[in-house]
Structures are given as C-alpha cells and as structure tokens.
C-alpha positions in Angstrom: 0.0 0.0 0.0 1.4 3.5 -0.7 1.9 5.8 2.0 -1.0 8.3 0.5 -3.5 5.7 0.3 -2.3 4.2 4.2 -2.4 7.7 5.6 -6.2 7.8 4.1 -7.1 4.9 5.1 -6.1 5.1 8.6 -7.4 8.7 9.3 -11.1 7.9 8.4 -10.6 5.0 10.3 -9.4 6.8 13.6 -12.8 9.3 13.4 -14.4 5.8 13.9 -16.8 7.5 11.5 -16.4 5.8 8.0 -17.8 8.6 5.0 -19.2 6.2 2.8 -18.3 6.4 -1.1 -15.5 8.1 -0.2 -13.2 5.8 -2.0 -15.4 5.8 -5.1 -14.8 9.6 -5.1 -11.0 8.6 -5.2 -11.5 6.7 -8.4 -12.8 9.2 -10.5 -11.5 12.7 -9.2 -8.2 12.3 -10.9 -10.1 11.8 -14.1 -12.6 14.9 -14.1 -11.7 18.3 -15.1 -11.6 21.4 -13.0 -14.9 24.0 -15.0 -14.5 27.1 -15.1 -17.9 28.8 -16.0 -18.8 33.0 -16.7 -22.1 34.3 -16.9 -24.5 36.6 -15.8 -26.4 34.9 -13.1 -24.7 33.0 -9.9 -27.9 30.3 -10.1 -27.1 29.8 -14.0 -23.4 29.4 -14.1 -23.5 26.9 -10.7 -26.3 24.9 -12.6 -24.0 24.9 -16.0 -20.2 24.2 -13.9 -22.3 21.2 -12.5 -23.7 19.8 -16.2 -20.1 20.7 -17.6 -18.4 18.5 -15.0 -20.5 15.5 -15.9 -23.4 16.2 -13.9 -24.5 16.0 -9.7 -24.8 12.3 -10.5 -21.3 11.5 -10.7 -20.9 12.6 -6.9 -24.3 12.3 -5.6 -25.7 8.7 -5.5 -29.5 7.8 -5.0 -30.3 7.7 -0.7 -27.0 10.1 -0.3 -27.2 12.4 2.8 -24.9 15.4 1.6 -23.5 18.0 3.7 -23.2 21.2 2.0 -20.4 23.6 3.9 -20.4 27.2 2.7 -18.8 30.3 4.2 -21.2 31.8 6.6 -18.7 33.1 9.0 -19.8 36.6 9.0 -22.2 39.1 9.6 -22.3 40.5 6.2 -24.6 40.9 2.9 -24.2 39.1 -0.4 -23.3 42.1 -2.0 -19.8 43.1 0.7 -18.6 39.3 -0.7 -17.4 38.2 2.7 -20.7 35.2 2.6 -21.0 32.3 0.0 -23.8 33.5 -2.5 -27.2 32.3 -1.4 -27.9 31.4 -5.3 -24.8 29.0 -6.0 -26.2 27.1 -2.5 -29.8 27.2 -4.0 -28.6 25.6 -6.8 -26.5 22.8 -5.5 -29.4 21.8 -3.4 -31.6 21.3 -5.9 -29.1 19.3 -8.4 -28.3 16.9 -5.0 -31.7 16.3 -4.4 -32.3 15.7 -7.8 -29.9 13.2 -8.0 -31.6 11.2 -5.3 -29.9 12.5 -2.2 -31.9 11.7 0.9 -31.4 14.6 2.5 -29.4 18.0 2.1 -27.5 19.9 5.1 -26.3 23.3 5.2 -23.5 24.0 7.7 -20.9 26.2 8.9 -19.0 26.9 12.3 -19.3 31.0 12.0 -16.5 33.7 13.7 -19.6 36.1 14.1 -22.9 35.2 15.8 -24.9 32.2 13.8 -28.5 33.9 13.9 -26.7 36.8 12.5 -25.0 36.0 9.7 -27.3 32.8 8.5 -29.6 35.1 8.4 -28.4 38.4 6.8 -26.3 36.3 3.9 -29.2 35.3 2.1 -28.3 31.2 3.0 -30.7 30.0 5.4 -33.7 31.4 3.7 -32.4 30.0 0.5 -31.4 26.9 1.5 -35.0 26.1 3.3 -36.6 27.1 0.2 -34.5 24.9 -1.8 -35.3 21.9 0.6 -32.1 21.5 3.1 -31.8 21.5 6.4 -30.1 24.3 7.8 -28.4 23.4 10.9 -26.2 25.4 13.5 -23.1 23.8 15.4 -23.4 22.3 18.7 -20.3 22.3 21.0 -21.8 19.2 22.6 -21.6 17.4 19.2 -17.8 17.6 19.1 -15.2 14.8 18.8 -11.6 14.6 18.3 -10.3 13.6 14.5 -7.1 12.8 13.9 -5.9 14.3 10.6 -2.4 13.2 11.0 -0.7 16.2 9.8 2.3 17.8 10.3 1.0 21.0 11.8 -3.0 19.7 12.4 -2.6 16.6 13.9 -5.4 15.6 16.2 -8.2 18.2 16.3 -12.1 18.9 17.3 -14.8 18.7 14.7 -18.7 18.7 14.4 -19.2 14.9 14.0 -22.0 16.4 11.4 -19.6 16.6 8.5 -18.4 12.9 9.5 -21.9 11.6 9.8 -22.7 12.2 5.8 -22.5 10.4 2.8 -21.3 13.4 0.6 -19.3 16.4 1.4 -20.1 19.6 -0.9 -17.3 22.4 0.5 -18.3 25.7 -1.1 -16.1 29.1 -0.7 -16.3 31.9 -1.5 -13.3 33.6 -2.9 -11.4 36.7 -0.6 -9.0 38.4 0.3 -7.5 36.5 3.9 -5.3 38.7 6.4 -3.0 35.8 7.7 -3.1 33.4 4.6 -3.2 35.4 1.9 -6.3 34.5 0.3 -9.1 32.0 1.9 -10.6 29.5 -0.6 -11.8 26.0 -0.6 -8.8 24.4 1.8 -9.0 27.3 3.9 -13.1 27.2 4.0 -12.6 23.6 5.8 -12.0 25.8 9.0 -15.6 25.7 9.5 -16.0 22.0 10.3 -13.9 22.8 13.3 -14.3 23.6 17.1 -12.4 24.6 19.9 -9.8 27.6 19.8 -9.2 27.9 15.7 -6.6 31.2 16.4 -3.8 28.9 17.3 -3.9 27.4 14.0 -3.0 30.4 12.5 0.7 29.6 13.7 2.2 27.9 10.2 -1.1 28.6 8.8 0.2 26.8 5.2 1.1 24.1 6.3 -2.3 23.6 8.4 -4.6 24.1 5.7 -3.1 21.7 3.7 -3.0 19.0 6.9 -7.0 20.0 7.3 -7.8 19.5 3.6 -5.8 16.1 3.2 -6.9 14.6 6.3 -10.7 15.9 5.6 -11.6 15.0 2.4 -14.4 16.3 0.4 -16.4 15.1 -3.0 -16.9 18.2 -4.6 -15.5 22.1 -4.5 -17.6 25.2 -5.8 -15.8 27.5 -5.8 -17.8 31.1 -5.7 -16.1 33.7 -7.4 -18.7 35.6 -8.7 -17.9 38.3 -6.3 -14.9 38.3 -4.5 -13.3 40.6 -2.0 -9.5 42.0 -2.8 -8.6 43.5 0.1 -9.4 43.6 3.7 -10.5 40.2 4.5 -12.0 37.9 5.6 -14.5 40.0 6.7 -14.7 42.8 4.6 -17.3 45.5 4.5 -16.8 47.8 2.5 -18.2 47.6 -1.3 -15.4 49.6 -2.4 -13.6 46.3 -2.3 -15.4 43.9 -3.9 -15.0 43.3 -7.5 -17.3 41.5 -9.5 -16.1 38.5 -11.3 -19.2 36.5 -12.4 -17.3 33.4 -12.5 -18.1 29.7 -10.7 -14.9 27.1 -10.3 -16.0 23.3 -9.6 -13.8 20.3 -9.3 -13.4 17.4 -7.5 -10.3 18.1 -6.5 -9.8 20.9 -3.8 -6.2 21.7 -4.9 -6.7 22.5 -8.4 -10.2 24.2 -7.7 -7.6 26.5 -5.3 -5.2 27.2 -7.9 -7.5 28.3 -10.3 -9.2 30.5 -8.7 -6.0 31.8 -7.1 -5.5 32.3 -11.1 -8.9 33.8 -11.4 -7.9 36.8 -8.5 -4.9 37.5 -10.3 -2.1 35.9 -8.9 0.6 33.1 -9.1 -1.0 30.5 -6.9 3.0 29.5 -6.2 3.1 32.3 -4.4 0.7 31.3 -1.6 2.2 28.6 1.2 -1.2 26.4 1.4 -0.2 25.6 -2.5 3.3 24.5 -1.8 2.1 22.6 1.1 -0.8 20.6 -0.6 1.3 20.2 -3.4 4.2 18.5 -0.6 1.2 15.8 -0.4 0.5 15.2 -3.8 -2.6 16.7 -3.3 -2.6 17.4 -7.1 -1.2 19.3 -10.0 -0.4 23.6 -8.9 0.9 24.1 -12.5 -2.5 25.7 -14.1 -1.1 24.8 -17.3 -1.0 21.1 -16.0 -4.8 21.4 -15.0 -7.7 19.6 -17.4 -9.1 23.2 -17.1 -12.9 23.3 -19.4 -13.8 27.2 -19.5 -16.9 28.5 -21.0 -18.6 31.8 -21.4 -22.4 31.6 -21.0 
C-alpha cells in the first residue's frame, strides 16, 4: 500500500466514523476536469459548472445524505462578498436532491454570531426554500479527528460533517489577512471547534493537513464576487470586485489554484499551494490542469 493511500485509510478510520463512497470519489477525481464557468447569473453558471463537469450524478448517489459547507462566518450581505452566494447554494441543493440525495444539510461553524450571519447572507432562507436543512453547530456534538498532519494533527470537529454520505465544500473567494487568500482548503476551517486562532501559527502548512486529512467530494468555488482586500470580513463595497465566474472540481487543490488564477495571482506564491502540493494533493501548475472554460 502506498503511504498516500495508508495515511487515508487510517485517518477515516481513527474518526471511527467511516464517510461512505469516499473511495469511489477517489477513483474518479483524478479523471474529471476542474470548469470554469462565466455568466451573468450566480444560479445559471452553478447549474451549467455542475452539467459541464458531468453532472450531480457523478458525486451524488441515490439515498446520499450530503453535507453542504459554505462560508457563513460573518455578519455580512451578499453584496460586501465576505458570505457564500445564497444562489450558487440554492442551486447545489436542488441538483443533490435531484440526483436522489436523501437529505441536504447546510452548515458552517461561524466567527460572528450564527442567527446573525445565516440570516443576513441570504443562505438559510435559501437553503430552506431549496429543501435542506439548515443546521447550527453544537459544541456538545464535538469529537476529536485525527488528521495526521504535520502542523494539524489531532483536532475537534462537528461529527456532522463525518456523519454524511457526501461532502459539498463551497467558498467563497477573498482576500485572507493571515493566509493570503481563503478558498476552498481554507473554508474547511468551519468543520472545526475549539480555539481555531492557534492554528494560525504555520497557517500553510495547516490548511493543507486539514484539507488532506478531511476530504471532500466536490469544490464550488464562488467567485462571482470576491473581496480584494481587507479580508476575511470585509465591508466595505469599495472592495469587492465582481467576477461573475463559478470554479467546480473534485479536487480541492486545483479548484484553489484556479481561482488563485482567477484573482490575479501566481498560486505559487501562496504557502497552502506549496504545502498541498508536498502531499501530492494534485497538479499547482495551471497549465498542467484539465481546465474546461466556458462563457455563458
């Protein structure tokens, strides 16, 4: 057995949780593209990165319950880009429960008060109305994970992300004080507990342990507006830019490193890369990437 499939094996195994059909994801991520998709409407260009990649039924199977984890960690509107847009959620829903999915969750471990921001970004009402359940953390719903990392070894998480068939992580893409930018590796900081500021010490290096010994199914990546500068939070429209664009892939690397590209910089410049790309988490050469991008 090779050390990258051992060290898989044996961390879902120490969550005495298993994720069932994760290895089936492992089969067939390599082989999909990353889809890059522009257009005018958030809804629209979720719907059409979802059809481009082959359809929700190549991640989704029939009876699946799927956790869907945006970024809901602040008190802020859709338009100040700090929140995953309520739309791209709206439309994941719908294409997981029209693939068969049992049920659909909506969850996130917020910085500012839950009420607060599931409310005033647009996601809970959305997510209802689309037919999830929309469900705020529990501290008494904790339990340790090992992740086996080199930074994030053994760490709290809401046994509701390991109690689910199918893991949907979906970022937003911003501006991050401490790490530079916060994507789809860095979103995974949500399906934490406990004290999350000391992970900020080699902050590279920990995203990549969280995102390798966490794995996910699918990354949306929500770029339609993002936030340049003063982030995570944000605020201020004056720095949000709008982009119009939607990234999906089943691999949370390369979804990363294009939308690194996507915001205008060289995703080799950004430790989390180098460190995923130390696992062989996949390729951080775009140029290396089965990118598909369509205009719409």
């Amino acid at each position: 057995m090779k050390r990258r499939e051992f060290i898989v094996q044996s961390t879902i195994a120490t969550s005495s949780l298993l994720i069932p059909g994760f290895m089936d994801k492992l089969s067939y991520a390599a082989s999909l593209p990353v889809v890059k998709i522009e257009g005018e409407s958030p809804y629209t260009i979720t719907n059409k990165a979802i059809e481009t990649l082959g359809g929700m039924g190549k991640i989704i199977s029939k009876q699946d319950i799927v956790m869907i984890k945006p970024n809901i960690g602040w008190n802020r509107s859709v338009e100040q880009a700090a929140t995953t847009n309520p739309e791209v959620i709206k439309a994941l829903i719908e294409m997981a429960l029209n693939a068969g999915a049992k049920k659909v969750i909506v969850m996130d471990n917020p910085c500012h008060k839950a009420e607060d921001t599931y409310k005033r970004s647009g996601i809970e009402e959305a997510a209802k109305k689309a037919g999830a359940e929309v469900r705020y953390t529990d501290e008494n719903r904790l339990v340790t994970h090992n992740f086996k990392g080199e930074s994030l070894k053994q760490w709290p998480v809401f046994k509701d992300f390991l109690e689910v068939d199918k893991v949907i992580n979906v970022p937003i893409l911003k501006h991050h004080g401490s790490a530079g930018l916060t994507i789809a590796m860095k979103n995974l900081y949500g399906i934490l507990g406990g004290n999350r500021g000391k992970l900020h010490r080699d902050m590279g290096m920990g995203i990549a342990d969280l995102a390798y010994g966490f794995k996910t199914h699918l990354t949306v990546v929500d770029a339609y507006r993002i936030l340049k500068n003063n982030g995570p939070i944000g605020g201020r429209l004056s720095d949000v830019e709008l982009k119009k664009t939607i990234i999906a892939s089943t691999n949370i690397l390369e979804a990363d490193v294009v939308a690194i590209s996507v915001f205008g910089l060289n995703p080799a410049n950004f430790e989390f890369i180098q460190a995923a790309a130390e696992k062989n988490m996949g390729n951080t050469d775009l140029s290396k990437i089965n990118l598909k991008s369509l205009k719409i």
